[in-house]
Structures are given as C-alpha cells and as structure tokens.
C-alpha positions as CSV (number, residue, x, y, z in Angstrom):
1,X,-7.5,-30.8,20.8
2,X,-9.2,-28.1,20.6
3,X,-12.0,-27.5,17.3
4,X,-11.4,-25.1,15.0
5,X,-12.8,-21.3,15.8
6,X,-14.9,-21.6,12.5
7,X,-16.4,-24.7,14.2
8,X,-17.0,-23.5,17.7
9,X,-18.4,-20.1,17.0
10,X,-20.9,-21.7,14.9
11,X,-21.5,-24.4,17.4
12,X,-22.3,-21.5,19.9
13,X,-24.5,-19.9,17.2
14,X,-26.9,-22.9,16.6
15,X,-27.3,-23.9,20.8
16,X,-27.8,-20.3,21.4
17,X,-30.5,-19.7,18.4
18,X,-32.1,-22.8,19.5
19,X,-32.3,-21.3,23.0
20,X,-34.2,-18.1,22.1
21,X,-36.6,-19.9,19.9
22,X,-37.7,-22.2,22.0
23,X,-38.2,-19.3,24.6
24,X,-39.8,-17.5,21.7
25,X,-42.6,-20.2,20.5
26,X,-45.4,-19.3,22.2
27,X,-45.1,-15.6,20.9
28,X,-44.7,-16.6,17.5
29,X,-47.7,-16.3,15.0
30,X,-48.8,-18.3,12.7
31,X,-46.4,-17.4,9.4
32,X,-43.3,-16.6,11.8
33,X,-43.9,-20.4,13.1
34,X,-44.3,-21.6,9.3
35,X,-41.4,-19.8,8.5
36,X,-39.2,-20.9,11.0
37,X,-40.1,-24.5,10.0
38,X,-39.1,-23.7,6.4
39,X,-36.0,-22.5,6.5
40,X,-34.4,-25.0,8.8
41,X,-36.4,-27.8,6.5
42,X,-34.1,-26.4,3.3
43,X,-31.1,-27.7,4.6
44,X,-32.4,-31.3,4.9
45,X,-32.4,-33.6,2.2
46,X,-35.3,-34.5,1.0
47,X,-35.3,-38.2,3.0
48,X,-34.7,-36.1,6.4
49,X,-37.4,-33.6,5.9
50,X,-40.1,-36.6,5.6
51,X,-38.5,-38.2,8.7
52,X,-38.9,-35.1,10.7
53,X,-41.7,-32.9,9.4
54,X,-44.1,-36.8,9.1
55,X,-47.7,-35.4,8.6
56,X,-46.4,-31.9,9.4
57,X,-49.0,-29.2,7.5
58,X,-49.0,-25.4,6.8
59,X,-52.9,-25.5,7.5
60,X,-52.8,-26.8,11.1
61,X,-54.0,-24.6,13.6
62,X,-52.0,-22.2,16.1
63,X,-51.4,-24.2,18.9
64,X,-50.8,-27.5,16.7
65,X,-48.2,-25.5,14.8
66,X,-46.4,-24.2,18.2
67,X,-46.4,-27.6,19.4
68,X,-44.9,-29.5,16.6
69,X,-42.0,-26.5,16.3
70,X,-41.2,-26.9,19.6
71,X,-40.1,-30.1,18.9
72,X,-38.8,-29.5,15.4
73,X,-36.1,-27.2,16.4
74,X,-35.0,-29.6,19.2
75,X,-34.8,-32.2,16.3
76,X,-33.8,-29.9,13.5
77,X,-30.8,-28.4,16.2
78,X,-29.0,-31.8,16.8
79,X,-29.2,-32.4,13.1
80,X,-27.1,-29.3,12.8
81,X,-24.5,-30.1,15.2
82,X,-24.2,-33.1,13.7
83,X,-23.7,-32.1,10.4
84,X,-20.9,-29.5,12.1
85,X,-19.4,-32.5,14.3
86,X,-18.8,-33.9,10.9
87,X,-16.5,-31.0,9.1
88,X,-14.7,-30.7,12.7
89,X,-11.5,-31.7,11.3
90,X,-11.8,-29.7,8.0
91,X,-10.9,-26.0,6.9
92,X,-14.1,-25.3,4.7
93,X,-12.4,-24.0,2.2
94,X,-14.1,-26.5,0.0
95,X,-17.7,-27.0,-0.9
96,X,-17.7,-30.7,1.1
97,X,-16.3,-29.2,3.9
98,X,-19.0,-27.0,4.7
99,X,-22.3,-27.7,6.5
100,X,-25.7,-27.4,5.0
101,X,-26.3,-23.8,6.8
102,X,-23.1,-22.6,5.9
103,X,-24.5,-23.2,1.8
104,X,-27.6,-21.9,2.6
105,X,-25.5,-18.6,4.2
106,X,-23.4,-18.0,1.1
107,X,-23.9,-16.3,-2.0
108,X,-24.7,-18.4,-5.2
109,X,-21.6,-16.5,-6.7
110,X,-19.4,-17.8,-4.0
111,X,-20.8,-21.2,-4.3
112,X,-20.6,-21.9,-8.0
113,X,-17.5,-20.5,-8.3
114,X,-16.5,-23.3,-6.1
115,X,-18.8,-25.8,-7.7
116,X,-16.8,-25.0,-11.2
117,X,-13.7,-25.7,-9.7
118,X,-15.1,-28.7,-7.8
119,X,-18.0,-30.3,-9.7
120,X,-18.5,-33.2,-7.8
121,X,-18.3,-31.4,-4.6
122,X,-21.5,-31.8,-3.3
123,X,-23.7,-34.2,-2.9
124,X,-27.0,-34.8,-5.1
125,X,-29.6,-33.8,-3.3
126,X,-27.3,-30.3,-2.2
127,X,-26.8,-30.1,-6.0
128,X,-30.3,-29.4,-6.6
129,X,-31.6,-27.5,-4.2
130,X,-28.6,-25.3,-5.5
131,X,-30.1,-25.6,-8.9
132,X,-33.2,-24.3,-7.3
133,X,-31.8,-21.6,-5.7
134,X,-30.4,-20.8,-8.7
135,X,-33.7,-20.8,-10.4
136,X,-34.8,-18.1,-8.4
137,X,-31.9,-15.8,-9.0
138,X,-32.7,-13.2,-11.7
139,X,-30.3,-10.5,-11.6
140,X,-26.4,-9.8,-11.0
141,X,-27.4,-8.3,-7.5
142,X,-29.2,-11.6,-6.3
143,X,-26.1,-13.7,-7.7
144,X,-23.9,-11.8,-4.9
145,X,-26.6,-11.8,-2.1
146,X,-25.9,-13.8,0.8
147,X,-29.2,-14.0,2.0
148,X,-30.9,-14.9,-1.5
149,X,-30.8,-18.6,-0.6
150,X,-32.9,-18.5,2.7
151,X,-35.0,-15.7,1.4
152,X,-36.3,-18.0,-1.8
153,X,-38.3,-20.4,1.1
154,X,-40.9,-17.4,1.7
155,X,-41.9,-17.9,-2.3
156,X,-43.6,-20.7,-3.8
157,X,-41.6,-20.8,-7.3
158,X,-38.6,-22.2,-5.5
159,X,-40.5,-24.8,-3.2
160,X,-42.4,-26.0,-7.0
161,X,-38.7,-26.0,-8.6
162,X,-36.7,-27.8,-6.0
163,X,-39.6,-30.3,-5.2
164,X,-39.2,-31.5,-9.0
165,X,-36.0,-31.5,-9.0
166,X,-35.9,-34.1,-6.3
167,X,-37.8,-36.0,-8.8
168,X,-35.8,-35.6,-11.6
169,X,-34.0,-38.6,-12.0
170,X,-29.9,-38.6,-11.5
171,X,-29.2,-38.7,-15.5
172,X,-31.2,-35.6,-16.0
173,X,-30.1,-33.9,-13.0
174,X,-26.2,-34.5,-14.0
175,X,-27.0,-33.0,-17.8
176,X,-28.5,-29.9,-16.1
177,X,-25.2,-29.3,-13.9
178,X,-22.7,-30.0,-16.8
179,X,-24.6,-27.3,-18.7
180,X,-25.0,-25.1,-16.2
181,X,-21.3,-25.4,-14.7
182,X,-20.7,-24.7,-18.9
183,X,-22.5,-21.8,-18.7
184,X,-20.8,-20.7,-15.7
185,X,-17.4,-21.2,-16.9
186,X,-14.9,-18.3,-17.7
187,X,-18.0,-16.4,-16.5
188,X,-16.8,-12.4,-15.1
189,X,-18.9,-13.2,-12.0
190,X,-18.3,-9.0,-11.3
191,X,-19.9,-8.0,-15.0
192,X,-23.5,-7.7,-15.0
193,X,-24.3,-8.1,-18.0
194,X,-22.3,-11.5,-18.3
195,X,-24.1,-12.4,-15.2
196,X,-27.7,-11.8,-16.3
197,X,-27.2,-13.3,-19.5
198,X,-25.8,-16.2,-18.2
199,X,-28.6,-16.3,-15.5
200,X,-31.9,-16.3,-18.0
201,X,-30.1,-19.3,-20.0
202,X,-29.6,-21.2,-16.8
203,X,-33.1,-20.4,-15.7
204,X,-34.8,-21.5,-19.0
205,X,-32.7,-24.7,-18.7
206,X,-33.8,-25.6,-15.3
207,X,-37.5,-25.0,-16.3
208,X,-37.1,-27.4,-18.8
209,X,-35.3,-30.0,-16.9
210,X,-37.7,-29.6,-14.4
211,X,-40.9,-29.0,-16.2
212,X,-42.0,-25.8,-14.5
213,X,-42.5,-22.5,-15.8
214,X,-42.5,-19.4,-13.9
215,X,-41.6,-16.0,-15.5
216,X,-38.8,-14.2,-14.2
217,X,-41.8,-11.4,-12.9
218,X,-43.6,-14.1,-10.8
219,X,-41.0,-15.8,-9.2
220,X,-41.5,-13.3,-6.5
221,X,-45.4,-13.5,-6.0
222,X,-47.6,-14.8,-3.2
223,X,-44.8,-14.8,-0.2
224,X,-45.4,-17.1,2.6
225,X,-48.7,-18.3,1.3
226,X,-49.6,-21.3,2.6
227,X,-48.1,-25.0,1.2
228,X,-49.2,-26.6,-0.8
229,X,-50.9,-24.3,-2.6
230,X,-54.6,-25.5,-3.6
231,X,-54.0,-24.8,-7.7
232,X,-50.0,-24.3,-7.8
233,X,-50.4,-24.8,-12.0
234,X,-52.8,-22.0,-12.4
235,X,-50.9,-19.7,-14.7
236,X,-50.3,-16.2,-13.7
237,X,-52.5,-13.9,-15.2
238,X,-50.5,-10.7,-17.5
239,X,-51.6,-7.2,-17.5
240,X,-55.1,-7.3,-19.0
241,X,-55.2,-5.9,-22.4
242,X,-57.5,-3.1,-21.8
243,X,-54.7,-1.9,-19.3
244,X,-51.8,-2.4,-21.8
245,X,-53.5,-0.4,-24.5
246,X,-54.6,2.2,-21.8
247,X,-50.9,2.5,-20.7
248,X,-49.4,2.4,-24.9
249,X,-51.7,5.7,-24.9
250,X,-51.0,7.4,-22.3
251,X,-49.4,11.1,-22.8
252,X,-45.8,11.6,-20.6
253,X,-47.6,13.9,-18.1
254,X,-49.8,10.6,-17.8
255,X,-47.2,7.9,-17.4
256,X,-45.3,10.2,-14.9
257,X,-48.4,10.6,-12.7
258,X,-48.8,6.6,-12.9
259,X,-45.3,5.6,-12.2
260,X,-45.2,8.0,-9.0
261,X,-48.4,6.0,-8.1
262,X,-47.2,3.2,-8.7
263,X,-44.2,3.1,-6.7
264,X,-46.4,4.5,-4.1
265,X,-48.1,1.1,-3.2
266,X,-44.8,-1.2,-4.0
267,X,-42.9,-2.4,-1.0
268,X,-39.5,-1.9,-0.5
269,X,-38.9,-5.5,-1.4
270,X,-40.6,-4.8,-5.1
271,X,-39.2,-1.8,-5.0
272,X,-35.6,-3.1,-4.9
273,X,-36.3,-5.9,-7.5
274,X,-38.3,-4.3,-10.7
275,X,-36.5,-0.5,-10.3
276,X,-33.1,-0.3,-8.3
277,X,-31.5,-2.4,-11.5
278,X,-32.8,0.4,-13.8
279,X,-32.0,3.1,-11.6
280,X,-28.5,1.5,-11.8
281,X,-28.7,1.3,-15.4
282,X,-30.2,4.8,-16.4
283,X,-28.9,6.6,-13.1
284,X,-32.3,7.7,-12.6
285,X,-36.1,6.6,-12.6
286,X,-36.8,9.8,-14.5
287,X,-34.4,9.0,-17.6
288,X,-36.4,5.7,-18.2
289,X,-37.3,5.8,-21.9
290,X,-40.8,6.4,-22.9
291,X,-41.0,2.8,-24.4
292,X,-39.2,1.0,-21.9
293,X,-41.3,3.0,-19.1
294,X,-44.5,2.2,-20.9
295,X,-43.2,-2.0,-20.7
296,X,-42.3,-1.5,-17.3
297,X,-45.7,0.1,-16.0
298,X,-47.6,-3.1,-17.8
299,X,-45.4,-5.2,-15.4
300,X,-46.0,-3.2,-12.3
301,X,-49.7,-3.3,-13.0
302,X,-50.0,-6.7,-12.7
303,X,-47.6,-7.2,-10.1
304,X,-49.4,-4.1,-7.6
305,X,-53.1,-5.9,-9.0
306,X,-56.1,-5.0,-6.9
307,X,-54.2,-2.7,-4.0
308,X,-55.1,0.9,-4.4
309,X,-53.9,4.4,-3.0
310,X,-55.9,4.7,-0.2
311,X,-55.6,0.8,1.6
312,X,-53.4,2.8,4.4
313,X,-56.7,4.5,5.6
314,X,-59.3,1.7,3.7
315,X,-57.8,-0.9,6.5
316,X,-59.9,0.3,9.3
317,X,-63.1,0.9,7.4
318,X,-63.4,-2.1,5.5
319,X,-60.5,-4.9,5.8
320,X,-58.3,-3.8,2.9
321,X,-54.9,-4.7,4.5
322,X,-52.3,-3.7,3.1
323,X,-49.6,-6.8,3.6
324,X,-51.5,-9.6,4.9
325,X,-54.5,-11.3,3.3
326,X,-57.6,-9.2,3.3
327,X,-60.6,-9.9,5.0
328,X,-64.0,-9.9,3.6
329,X,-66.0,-7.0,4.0
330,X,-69.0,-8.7,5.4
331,X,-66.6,-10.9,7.9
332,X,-64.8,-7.5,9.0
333,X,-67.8,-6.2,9.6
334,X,-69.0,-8.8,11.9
335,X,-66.1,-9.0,13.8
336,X,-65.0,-7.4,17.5
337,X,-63.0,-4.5,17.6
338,X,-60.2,-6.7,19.4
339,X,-60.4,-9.2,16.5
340,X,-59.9,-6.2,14.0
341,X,-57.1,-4.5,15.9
342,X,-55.5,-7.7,16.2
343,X,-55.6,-8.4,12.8
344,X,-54.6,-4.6,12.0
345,X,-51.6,-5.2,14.4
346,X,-50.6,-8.3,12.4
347,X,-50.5,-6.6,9.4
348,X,-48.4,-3.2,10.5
349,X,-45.5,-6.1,11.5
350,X,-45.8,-7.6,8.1
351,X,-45.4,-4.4,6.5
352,X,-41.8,-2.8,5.8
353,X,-40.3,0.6,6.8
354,X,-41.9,2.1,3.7
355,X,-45.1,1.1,3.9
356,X,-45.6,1.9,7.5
357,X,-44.4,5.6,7.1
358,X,-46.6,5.9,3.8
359,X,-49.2,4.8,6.2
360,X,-48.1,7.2,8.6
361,X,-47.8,10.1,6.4
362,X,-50.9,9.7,4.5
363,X,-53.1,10.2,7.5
364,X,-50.8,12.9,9.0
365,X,-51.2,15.0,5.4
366,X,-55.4,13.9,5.0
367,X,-56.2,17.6,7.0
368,X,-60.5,16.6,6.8
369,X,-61.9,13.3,7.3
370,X,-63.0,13.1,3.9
371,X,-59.9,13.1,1.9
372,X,-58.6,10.0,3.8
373,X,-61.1,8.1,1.3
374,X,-60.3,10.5,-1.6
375,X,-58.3,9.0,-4.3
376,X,-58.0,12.4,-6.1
377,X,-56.2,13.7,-3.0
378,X,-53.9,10.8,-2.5
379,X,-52.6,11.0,-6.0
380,X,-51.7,14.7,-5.7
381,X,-50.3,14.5,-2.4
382,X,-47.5,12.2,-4.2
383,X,-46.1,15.9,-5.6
384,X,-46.2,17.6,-2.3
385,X,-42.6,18.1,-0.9
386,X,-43.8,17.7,2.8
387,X,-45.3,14.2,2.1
388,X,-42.1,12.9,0.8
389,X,-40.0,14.7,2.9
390,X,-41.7,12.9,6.1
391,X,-41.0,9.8,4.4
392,X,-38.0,10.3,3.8
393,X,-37.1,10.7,7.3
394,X,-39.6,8.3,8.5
395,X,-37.3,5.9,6.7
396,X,-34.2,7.6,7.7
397,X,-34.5,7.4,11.1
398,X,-35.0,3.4,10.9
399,X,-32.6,0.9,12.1
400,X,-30.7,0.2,9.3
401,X,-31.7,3.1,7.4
402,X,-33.6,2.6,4.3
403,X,-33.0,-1.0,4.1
404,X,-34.0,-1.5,8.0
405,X,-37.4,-3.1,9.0
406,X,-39.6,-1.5,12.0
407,X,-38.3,-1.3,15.4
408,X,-37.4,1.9,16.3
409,X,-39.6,1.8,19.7
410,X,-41.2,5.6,19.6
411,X,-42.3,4.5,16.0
412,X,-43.2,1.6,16.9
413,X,-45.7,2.6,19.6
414,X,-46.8,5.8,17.5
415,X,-48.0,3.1,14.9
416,X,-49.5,1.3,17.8
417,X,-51.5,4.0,19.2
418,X,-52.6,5.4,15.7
419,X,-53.6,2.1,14.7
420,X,-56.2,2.2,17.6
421,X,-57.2,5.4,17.8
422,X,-57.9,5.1,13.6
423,X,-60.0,2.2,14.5
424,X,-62.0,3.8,17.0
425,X,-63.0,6.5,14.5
426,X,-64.3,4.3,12.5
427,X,-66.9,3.1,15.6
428,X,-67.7,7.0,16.1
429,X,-71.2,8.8,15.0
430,X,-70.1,10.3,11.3
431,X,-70.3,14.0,13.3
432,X,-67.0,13.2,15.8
433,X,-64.9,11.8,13.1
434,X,-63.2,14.8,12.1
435,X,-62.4,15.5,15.6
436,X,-60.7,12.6,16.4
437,X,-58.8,13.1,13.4
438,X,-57.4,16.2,14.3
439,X,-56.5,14.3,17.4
440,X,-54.7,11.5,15.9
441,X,-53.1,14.1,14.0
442,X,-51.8,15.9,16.9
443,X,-50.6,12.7,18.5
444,X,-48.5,12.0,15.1
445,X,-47.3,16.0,14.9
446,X,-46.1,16.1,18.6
447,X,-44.2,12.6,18.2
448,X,-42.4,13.3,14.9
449,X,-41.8,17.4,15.7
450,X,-43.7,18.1,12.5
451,X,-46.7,20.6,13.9
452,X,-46.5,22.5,11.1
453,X,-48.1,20.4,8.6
454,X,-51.3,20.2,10.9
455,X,-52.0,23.3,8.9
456,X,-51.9,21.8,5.8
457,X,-53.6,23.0,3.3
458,X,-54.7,26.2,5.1
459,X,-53.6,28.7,2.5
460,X,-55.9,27.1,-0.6
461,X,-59.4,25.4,-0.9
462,X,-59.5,21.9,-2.3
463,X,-57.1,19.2,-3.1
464,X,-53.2,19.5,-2.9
C-alpha cells in the first residue's frame, strides 16, 4: 500500500534537504551553521535536543561547528522521518496527526484554531513551544504568517520564553492554555483589531506564567546573537530622556526630516514590523499624527541606536558594519586587507535588498570624495528624486521584488566589485581618492544604465 502523497512528498523533501546540506557544510559560515542547528533543534522536545545537541555550544569555533552539523543533520534527518513514519496512516487534518515540521510550517492562526477545537491535541512539550511562539507574535500580520514560527529561533526573546516554559511545571502550563484557548475562543481570527487585542492579553499572560518580560518593541532585538547570551536579564535600555524631550520639541519640518532618516537606516525586516501596520492603518506614513509620530520616532530611536547615515561608506574606513557586529577601530585597523574584505563580504550577505541598494546608491550619488563622510549631504540626498528613484528599482529588480533578498547575479557581483574597489580607496594616498571614485562610480553607472547621475550635482555648488 502505497503512503499517502502528503507523506511521500514530504519524505522526498527532508532526504533531499538533507542532501544539499550536507553537500553545503563546508561553505557554511559561522551563523548559517548556528542557524541551521537551531531550527531543526525547535522541533525536538526538550529531552531530544539534550540527547543530540550533548555539549553542543554557539561559541565553538568554525571547523568544530561544521563538524558537529554534519552529524546533526544526519541525526536530526532520521528523527524526522521518523516522526513522518509515524502519521503514515493518518490524514493530518488534526493537530496529532501532523509532524513537528509541519507545526513549525503553519501559521499560529491555523494552529490554534485547531488547538480550540482540539485542546488536548498536542502533546506538552509541543504545547509550549506553541505558547512561545505565540509569545513572539505581536500583530494580526504575524498571527497569519507561515513562516513566524521558524523565524522566532533567530531572536533571543523566544529561546528565554520557551526555555521557561519547559520549566514551568504541568499545573501552570495547563492554566496558561485554558486561558489562552479562552481568549482565543469565538475570536474573528480575520479582524485585526480582535486579533491584536487578543494577542497583548495572551502575551502579558505568558510573561507572567513564565516570568519573563520582554516589551513587545524588543522581542525583535539582537538576531542570531550568540546563545546563551552572557547577561540575558539586562533590561533593555528606552529612548534616553534627552532624546524624548528633543523629539516632543521638534517643529513638523523637524520630525519629517527625522522620520525620512530614520527609515533610511531600518532594514526591511524593521521596516515591515514598526511601519507597514500604520501604513495599513493611516494609508500613509505621511498622515501619521503629530503625536503618534512623535511616540513612534522615540521607539525607532532606540531601536536604530548607535547606526548612523553614513555606515554604507564608514564600513571601509573604520569597521562600522552595517549588519553584522562591528569591529573595533583599532582591531580594523590592524588587520589585512583580505581579513577586512572578508569581513565586508560577510556583512553585504547579511544585509537585505534595501540596505544593499541604499549602499549602492549612496556612493553612486556622493559626486566628491568628501561628501561620502558628510552627514549634511546624506540627509539631503534623502529628498532627491534620483536617489530614491534608484532604489526603487534597485529593489524592483530583485528576486522577489521588494520582499526578495540578494541574488540577482549582475547585482550581486556589482556589490562585489564595489566592495573591493571601496576598500582599496581607502589604502590610496588622500590625493588618488577622488579618482578612484569617479571610477567606482562609472563601474556602478555603466552596470545599472544610470550615466546620467555621474553628473550630479553639476548645475549647483554645495550640498543637494
């Protein structure tokens, strides 16, 4: 008798993904191996993850981290067959007939839904790493995102929540899910304001149960850092009060200007979390109230922290990456220039589609070595049609459009080469700088069919 299709095409799935990772191991770095690790360990309880991952750490080095992942998806793949060969006979049409990657592939809406119809039908320790999942869902949008429950493993708050939630002792963990699936009840899982009310309740509750406490604009801080984290309890700093009373001040003009900057150094990933809801709710950015644009910038403030305008150019000069941890300025110093561009190269793949064409952009439109570092500029170049207008099809022409990551291969290697050639100016005698900058220009003009902002600003003297 032949197993269901549901069964075999997943079966084919798992051996085939197992396949190209193992091929893939020794390419990986460092966070893609920590990752991989991570989200195959969320869909073992937390009795199987001690059995495989033993004295397994996020701090080994390289090659102890490629060896012990080789293994673990060997292990981690016959785990999930296993837990397939067990629904073989089932329709999964019900939460106990699906496997622990099918839960981790559906939406929390889909899978509550179920769990109110079904309450007892999963087991406890899939009941809360649900509830952790959960945890980390703030809005309507996440509720009905598939890929919210393997995304969560990249952010500390959920590793914290579910961790003490495997602590929690059955009694408390059994109050928690009768309140929650009370909550949850009768819910219109398609309104969003029944959905995000519903959601902070059920977060607050879980906190409690739990005993951690995360606000809802830090549960998506410090992604992929390193586990454990040396002071996980250090509370989150807020906006610092000079900069809340700076921002309550502020004229319109002013909080304009500092919202478009603002937005300017947010990834796309920040982007879609603090402003796509109130786009949805105001139908535009620029109909924000006053007051609630004033709260709003106080949030962003502390979320952006130290990054400024210029780190797109600032990378080369001095270590002020723009994704991936910065590097000392005395340390960058010291190091080769194939240590630098490596690291440089590690941090254009951790960026997203919009950072890498702001990064782009910004030194196609800096027309004299000097404005690369000027802040001034940067800031006005925000208004200029042109620099937008790049972006925009920068982003455009991305697989996946706006919501695509990096792969189109002429971007790709133009990103390459300009990362290089950026670098190199930096090694040059202060007099052959602006030069090379013209040349890098050229080399971004003739691969993006935009020559005729290598003019920019020819008409006018000084800044945009």
């Amino acid at each position: 008798m032949q197993p269901p299709l549901r069964i075999e095409t997943q079966r084919r799935f798992i051996e085939q993904r197992a396949e190209e990772l193992l091929e893939r191991v020794n390419q990986m770095d460092e966070e893609e191996l920590r990752w991989t690790v991570r989200v195959f360990a969320d869909c073992l309880s937390a009795g199987e993850r001690a059995a495989h991952l033993g004295e397994y750490s996020e701090y080994w080095s390289l090659e102890q981290l490629r060896r012990f992942v080789q293994n673990f998806i060997q292990q981690y793949t016959e785990q999930a067959l296993e837990d397939l060969r067990s629904k073989a006979a089932t329709q999964g049409t019900q939460l106990a007939e699906l496997t622990n990657e099918e839960l981790q592939g559906m939406s929390l809406a889909k899978k509550w839904n179920l769990l109110v119809k079904d309450p007892g039908g999963l087991r406890p320790d899939q009941v809360r790493r649900e509830l952790a999942r959960l945890f980390m869902c703030k809005s309507f949008e996440l509720f009905h995102d598939v890929g919210l429950s393997e995304a969560v493993v990249e952010f500390p708050a959920y590793h914290r929540v579910r961790d003490a939630l495997e602590r929690a002792d059955d009694e408390a963990v059994e109050h928690l899910l009768r309140m929650v699936l009370g909550g949850l009840t009768g819910l219109n899982h398609d309104n969003p304001e029944e959905v995000g009310a519903a959601l902070t309740a059920i977060r607050e509750a879980i906190g409690e149960t739990s005993g951690i406490r995360v606000s809802v604009d830090q549960l998506f801080v410090d992604q992929m850092v390193r586990l454990p984290q040396e002071q996980p309890d250090e509370p989150l700093k807020s906006a610092p009060r000079e900069v809340s009373q700076a921002i309550s001040g502020m004229s319109a003009e002013d909080l304009a200007v500092t919202f478009l900057v603002l937005t300017d150094l947010m990834s796309l990933q920040e982007w879609e979390e603090h402003l796509l809801p109130l786009q949805h709710t105001y139908g535009s950015l620029a109909a924000i109230p006053p007051g609630s644009l004033r709260c709003l910038l106080s949030r962003l403030v502390n979320r952006i922290g130290d990054r400024r305008i210029t780190d797109s150019v600032e990378r080369y000069r001095s270590g002020r990456l723009m994704v991936e941890r910065r590097v000392d300025q005395g340390v960058w110093k010291a190091l080769s220039f194939s240590e630098r561009l490596a690291i440089l190269e590690k941090d254009n793949r951790a960026m997203d589609i919009t950072q890498v064409a702001r990064h782009i952009a910004k030194i196609f439109f800096s027309y004299h070595y000097d404005v690369l570092f000027d802040i001034g500029f940067h800031v006005d170049l925000l208004r200029v049609p042109g620099y937008q207008d790049l972006l925009n099809r920068l982003i455009a022409a991305s697989p996946g459009g706006p919501h695509g990551h990096v792969a189109w291969p002429q971007f790709e290697e133009l990103t390459r080469s300009v990362t290089r050639m950026m670098l190199e100016l930096e090694n040059l005698a202060p007099e052959a700088r602006p030069v090379r900058l013209q040349e890098i220009r050229s080399l971004i003009a003739a691969a993006l069919d935009c020559a005729d902002g290598l003019l920019y600003p020819s008409s006018r003297e000084g800044r945009a």
